[in-house]
N, C-alpha and C positions, 0 to 999 in steps of 0.2 A: 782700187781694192777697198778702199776706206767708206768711199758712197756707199759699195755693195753690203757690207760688215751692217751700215748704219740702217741700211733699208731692210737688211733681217731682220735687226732689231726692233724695226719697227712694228714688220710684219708679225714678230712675234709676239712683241705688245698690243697691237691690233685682236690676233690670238686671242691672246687672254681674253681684254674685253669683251670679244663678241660673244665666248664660252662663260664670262661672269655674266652675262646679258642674258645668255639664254637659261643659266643659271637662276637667277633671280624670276623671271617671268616663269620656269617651272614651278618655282618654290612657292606663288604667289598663285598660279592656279591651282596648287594641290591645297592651300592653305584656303581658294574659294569653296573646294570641292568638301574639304571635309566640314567649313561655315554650312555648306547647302547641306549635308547629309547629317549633320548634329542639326539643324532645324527640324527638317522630317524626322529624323526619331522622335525630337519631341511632337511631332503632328499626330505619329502615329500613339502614343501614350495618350494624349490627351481625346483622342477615338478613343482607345479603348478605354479610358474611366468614361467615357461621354455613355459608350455605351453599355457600363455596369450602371450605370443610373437606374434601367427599372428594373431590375432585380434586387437593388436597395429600398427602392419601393415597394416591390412584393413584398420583401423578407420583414419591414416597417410593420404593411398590414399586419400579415400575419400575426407580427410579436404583440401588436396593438390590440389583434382578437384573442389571443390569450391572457393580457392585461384586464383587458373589459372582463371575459368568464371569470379568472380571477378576483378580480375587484369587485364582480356580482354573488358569486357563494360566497367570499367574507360579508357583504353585507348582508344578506339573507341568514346566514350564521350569528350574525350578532343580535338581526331581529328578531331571531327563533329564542337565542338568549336572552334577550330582554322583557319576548313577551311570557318566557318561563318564569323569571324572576320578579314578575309584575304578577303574573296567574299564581304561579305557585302549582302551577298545572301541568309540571312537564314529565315528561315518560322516555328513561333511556333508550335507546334503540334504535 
């Protein structure tokens, strides 16, 4: 009666381990699974700023040729002014 009592015992602590066993190697694949899936999210952010790059460039020119037209009537503006105030020859309007 004492062997049998001792070999439950044992089987039950067998038990255990095999369920902390398979405990830990669940815990260890889900711990791989969300490693691999927080990678890809970043894969996929970094596609998508990869691919707002030429619309940052469009939006670049564009604001660039408004710059240039800009920065061209002030200067034209100032030469108009200048050559008023050199002639003495200028006419509002």
């Amino acid at each position: 009666m004492g062997t049998l009592i001792t070999l439950g015992i044992l089987a039950a602590i067998a038990l255990i381990i095999v369920f902390w066993v398979i405990g830990v190697y669940n815990r260890l694949v889900d711990l791989r699974n969300r490693f691999k899936n927080a990678f890809s999210q970043i894969d996929v952010q970094l596609k998508r700023r990869y691919d707002l790059i030429p619309n940052l460039v469009e939006t670049a020119k564009a604001y660039l040729k408004h710059e240039r037209e800009t920065l061209e009537a002030v200067i034209a503006a100032r030469n108009s002014a200048q050559n008023c105030r050199t002639t003495r020859g200028c006419q509002s309007g």
